[in-house]
C-alpha positions as MATLAB code, in Angstrom:
seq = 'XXXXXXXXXXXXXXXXXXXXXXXXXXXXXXXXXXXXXXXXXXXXXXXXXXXXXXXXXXXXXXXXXXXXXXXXXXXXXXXXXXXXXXXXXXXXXXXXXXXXXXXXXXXXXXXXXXXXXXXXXXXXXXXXXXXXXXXXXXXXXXXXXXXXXXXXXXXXXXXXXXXXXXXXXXXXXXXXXXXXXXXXXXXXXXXXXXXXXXXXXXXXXXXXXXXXXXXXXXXXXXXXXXXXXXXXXXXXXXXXXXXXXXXXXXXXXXXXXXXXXXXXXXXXXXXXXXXXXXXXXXXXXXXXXXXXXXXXXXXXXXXXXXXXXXXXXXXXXXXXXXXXXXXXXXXXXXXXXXXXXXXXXXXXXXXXX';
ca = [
     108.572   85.024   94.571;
     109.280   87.173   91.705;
     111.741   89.786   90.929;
     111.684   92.458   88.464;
     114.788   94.639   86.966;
     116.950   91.243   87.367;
     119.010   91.939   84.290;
     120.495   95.131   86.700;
     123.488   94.123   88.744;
     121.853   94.619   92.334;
     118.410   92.517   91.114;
     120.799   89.586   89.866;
     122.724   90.025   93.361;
     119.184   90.060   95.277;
     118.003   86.877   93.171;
     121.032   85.008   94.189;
     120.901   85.513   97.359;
     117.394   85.035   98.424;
     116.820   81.772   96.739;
     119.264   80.498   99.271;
     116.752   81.216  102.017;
     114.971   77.535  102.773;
     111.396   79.190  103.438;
     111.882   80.546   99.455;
     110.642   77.926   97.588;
     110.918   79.133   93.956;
     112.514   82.414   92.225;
     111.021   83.826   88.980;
     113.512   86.139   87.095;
     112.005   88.733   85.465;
     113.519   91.683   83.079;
     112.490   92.948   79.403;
     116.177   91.908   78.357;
     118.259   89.039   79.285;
     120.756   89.055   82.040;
     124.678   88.743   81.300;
     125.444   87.468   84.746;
     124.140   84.536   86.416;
     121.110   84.192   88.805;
     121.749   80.842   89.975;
     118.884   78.339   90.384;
     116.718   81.370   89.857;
     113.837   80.978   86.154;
     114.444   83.940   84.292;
     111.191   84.961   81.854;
     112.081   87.483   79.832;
     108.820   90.335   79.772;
     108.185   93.555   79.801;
     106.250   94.779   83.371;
     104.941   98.018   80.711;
     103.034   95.132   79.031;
     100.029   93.059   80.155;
     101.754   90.148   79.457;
     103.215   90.653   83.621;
      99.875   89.436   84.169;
     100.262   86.424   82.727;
     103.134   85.431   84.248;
     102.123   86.212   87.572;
      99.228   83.982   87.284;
     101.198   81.107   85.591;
     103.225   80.677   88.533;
     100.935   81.534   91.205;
     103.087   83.999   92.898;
     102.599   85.051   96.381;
     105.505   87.444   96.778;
     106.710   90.614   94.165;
     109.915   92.610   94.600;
     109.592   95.207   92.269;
     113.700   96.254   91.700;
     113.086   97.973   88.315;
     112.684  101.255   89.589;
     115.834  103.229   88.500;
     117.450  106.327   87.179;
     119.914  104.219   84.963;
     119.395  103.127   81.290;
     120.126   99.846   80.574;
     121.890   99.255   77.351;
     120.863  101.213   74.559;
     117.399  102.790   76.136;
     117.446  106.517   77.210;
     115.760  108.679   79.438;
     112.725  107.883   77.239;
     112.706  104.173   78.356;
     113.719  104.667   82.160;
     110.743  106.782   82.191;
     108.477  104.280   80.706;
     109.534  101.341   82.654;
     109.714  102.923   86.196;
     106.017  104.433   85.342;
     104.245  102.747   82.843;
     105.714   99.479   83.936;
     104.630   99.982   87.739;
     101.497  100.627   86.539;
     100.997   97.735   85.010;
     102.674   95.670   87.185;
     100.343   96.842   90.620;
      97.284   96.258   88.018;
      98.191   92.844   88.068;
      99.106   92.422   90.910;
      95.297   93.712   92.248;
      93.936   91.033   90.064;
      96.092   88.363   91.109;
      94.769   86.444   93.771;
      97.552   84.609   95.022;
      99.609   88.244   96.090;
     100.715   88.682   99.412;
     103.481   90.565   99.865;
     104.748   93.215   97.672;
     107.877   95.266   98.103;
     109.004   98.011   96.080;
     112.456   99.735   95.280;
     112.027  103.321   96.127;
     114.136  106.237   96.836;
     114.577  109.532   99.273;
     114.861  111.257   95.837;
     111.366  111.799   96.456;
     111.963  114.555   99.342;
     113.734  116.583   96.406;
     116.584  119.238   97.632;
     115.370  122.580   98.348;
     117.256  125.534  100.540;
     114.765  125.475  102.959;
     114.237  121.900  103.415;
     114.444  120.392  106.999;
     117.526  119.176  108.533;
     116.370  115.719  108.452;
     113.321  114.251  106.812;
     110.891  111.716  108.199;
     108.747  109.565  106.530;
     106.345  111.932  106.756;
     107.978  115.249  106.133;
     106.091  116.516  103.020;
     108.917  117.650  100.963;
     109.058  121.933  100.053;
     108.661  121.482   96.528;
     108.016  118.215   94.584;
     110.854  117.473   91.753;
     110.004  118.610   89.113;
     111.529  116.009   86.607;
     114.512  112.832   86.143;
     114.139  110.248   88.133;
     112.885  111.672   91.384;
     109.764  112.796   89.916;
     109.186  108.897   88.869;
     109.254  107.838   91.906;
     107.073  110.460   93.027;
     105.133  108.656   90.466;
     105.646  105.313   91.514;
     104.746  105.913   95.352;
     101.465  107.532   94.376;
     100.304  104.227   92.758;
     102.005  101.664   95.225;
      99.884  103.818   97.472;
      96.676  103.404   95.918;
      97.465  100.127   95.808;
      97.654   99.523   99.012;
      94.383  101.396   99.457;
      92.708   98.725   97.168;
      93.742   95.069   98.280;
      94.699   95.627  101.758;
      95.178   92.236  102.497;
      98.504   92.526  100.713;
     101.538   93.557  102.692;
     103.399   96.505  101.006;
     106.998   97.508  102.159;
     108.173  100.495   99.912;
     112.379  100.861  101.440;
     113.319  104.903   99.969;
     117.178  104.055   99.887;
     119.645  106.831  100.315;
     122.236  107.130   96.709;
     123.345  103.615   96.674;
     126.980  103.231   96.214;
     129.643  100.167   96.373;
     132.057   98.514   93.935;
     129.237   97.614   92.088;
     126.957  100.694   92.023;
     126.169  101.759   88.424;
     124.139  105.110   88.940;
     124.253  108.563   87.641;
     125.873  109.541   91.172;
     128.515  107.043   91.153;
     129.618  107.959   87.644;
     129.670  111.664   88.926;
     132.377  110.459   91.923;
     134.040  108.945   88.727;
     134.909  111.889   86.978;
     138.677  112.817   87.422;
     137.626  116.187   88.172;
     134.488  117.046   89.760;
     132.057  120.037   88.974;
     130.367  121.824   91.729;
     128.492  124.256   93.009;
     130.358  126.876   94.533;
     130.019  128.523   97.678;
     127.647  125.087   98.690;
     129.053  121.755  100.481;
     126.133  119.581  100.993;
     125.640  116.877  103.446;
     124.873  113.552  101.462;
     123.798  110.022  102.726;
     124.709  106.722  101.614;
     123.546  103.314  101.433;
     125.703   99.872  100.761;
     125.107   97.596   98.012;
     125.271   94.818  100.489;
     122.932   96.301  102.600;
     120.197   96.828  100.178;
     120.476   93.329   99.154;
     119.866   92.346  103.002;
     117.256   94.814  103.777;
     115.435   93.864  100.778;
     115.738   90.219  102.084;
     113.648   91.258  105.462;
     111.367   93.116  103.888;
     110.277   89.985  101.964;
     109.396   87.542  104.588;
     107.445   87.512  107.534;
     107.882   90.340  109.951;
     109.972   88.902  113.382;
     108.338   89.279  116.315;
     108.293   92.742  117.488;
     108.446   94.032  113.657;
     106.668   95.189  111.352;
     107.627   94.518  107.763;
     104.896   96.818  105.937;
     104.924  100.362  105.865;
     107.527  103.130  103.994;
     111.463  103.247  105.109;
     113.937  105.331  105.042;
     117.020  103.269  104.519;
     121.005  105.251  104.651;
     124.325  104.163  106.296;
     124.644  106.061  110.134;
     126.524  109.554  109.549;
     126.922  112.060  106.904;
     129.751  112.901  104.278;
     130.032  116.259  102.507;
     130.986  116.554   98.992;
     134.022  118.495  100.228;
     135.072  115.349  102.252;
     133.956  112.969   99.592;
     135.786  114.945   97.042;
     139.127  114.857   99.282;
     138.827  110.733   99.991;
     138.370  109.932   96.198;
     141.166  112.439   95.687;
     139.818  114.102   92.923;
     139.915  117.978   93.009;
     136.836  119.881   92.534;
     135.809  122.302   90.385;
     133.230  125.249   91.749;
     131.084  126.680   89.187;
     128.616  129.900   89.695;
     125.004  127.932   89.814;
     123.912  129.390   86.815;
     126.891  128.006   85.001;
     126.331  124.390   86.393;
     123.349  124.041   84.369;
     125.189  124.280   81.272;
     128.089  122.121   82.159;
     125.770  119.414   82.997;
     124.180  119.828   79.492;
     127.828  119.824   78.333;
     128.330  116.516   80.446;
     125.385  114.676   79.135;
     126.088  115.573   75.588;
     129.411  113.626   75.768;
     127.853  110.322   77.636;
     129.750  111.022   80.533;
     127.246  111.332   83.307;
     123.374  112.123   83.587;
     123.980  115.307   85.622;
     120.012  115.776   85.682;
     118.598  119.415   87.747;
     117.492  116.654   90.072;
     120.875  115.655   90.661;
     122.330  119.660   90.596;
     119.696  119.789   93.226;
     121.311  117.516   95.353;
     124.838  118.441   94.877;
     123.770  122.010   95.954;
     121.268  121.523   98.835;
     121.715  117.733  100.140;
     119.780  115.634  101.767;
     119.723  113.750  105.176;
     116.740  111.495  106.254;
     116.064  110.033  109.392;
     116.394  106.083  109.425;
     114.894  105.338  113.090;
     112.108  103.428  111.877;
     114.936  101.597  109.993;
     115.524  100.242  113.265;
     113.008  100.231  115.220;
     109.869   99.233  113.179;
     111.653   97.291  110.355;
     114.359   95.795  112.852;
     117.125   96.333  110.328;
     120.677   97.621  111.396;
     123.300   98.292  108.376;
     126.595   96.816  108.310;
     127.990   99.977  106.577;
     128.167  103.741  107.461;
     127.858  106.216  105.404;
     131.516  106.674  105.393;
     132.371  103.210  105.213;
     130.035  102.881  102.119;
     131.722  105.623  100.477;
     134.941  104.310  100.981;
     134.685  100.739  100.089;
     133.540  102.745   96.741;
     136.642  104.643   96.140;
     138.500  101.803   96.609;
     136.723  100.149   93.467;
     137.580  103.687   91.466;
     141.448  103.524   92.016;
     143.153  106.530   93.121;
     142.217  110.102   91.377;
     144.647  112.694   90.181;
     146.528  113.380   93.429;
     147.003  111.919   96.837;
     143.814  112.495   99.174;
     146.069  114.320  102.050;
     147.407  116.640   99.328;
     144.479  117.224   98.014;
     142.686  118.372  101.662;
     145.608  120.333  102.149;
     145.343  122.236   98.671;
     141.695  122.318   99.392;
     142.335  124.275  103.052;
     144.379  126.636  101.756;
     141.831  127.356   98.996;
     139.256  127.732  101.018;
     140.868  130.071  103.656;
     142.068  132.545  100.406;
     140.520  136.014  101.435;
     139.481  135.777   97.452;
     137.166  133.405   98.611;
     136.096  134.773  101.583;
     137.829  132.677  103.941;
     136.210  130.181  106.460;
     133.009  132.380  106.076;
     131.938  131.398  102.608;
     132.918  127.521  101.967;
     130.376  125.664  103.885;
     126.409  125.909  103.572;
     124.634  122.451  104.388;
     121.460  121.256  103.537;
     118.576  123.861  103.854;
     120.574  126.484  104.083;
     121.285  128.265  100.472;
     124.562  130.703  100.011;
     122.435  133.941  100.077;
];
């Protein structure tokens, strides 16, 4: 089996644990820099999947199984939006063109994301598999895996005698989670976009490290482990509720304004507050995870909520007390100045017109 995008927490956490499964008989590393953490009994080769060299190393050590994990909004280290870019497009590029060579392939399984539905104000309550999404993103990291599905899919099209799983996991949070929407719940005071509170979906750290673990070996009877999934905790938070458990008060800003305070946010290194992820924060996004269940055969061990709050637990407490804060919050929102009840909550594909 080999791994891409180990030097990333969650592919050293997937490496470590898989190679523990006895039907795994060897674990091949790989990431363009070196890991600081450990990945066990795992080989690390250090490569770049944007180069042909991926080929090579497939090949070298005949492998039958690929679980592409460097698909990501994150820069590691000192690369930019630039590099992300490059490595979650170029480098799945080359990676499936080796893999279509390689004759040994099997199985493939790739890191995706429900990014790829976008946010729009008219979008569906909750998106399928196959809801087409109202408009496409239009840039960031959603539009690369846009990207990235298109050529797992014509992938698939050319060897189909290789199983291909692509999982589209909800924002992934946990103590661990290092992504542009975790360092937005970080922020001591959060920015948002007023008269919206979007629904939002989450998905553990410990459960993408198990799902991705079924997805890899052979489907259980009754299963099928090829296909596309949606993959969230059960239930829904809004960012009104989210912003009340971290207590961390929230700031609403006029949507035109946003736009500049996430330039104003990204100038200082503080988050990657992307139109992508404005997007999100104004309309949500819920997807349906039935075939989760029923065609995958995977159940999570967190909620939504639950995976949200084993996260602010990691983050420490914010600037006040979470019951003072959804008190302060109530009365704010029930000021005739505001509009009262009437104009503080518009879910997802519903817009504040």
């Amino acid at each position: 089996m080999l791994v891409t995008g180990v030097a990333r927490q969650l592919g050293g956490r997937f490496v470590r644990r898989i190679q523990k499964d006895p039907e795994v008989e060897r674990v091949i590393g790989v990431d363009a820099v070196t890991p600081t953490h450990q990945l066990g009994a795992a080989e690390f080769v250090r490569a770049d999947i944007r180069q042909p060299a991926i080929g090579r190393v497939l090949a070298e050590y005949g492998v039958d199984t690929v679980v592409h994990l460097d698909v990501t909004g994150q820069p590691l280290g000192s690369g930019g939006r630039t590099a992300v870019k490059e490595t979650n497009v170029i480098g799945t590029m080359q990676l499936l063109g080796a893999c279509q060579k390689s004759p040994t392939i099997r199985r493939l399984v790739v890191k995706s994301s429900t990014s790829v539905y976008g946010s729009a104000p008219r979008d569906p309550a909750v998106f399928t598999e196959t809801t087409p999404p109202k408009s496409l993103p239009s840039g960031g990291f959603a539009k690369d895996v846009v990207e990235v599905e298109g050529y797992v899919r014509g992938f698939a099209r050319r060897r189909p005698d290789v199983a291909v799983c692509v999982l589209r996991f909800a924002n992934i949070l946990g103590p661990g989670a290092d992504s542009p929407l975790a360092e937005y719940f970080s922020l001591q005071v959060l920015p948002t976009v007023f008269g919206y509170d979007p629904r939002l979906q989450f998905v553990h750290e410990d459960d993408v490290v198990d799902v991705l673990r079924i997805a890899t070996h052979e489907p259980r009877r009754g299963t099928l482990n090829s296909g596309t999934f949606n993959i969230a905790g059960d239930g829904v938070l809004t960012l009104s509720q989210c912003s009340r458990r971290l207590g961390r008060p929230t700031v609403p800003v006029l949507l035109p304004a946003i736009r500049w305070v996430g330039t104003a946010l990204r100038t200082v290194g503080v988050t990657d507050f992307s139109p992508e992820q404005i997007r999100l924060l104004t309309h949500g996004r819920v997807v349906s995870t039935a075939q989760m269940r029923e065609t995958l055969g995977f159940e999570p061990g967190y909620t939504t909520a639950e995976t949200f709050a084993d996260f602010a637990r990691s983050r420490g407490t914010g600037l006040l007390p979470p019951e003072a804060l959804a008190g302060a919050v109530d009365r704010i929102a029930a000021s005739p100045l505001l509009g009262g009840a009437t104009n503080t909550t518009h879910s997802a594909g519903h817009d504040a017109g």
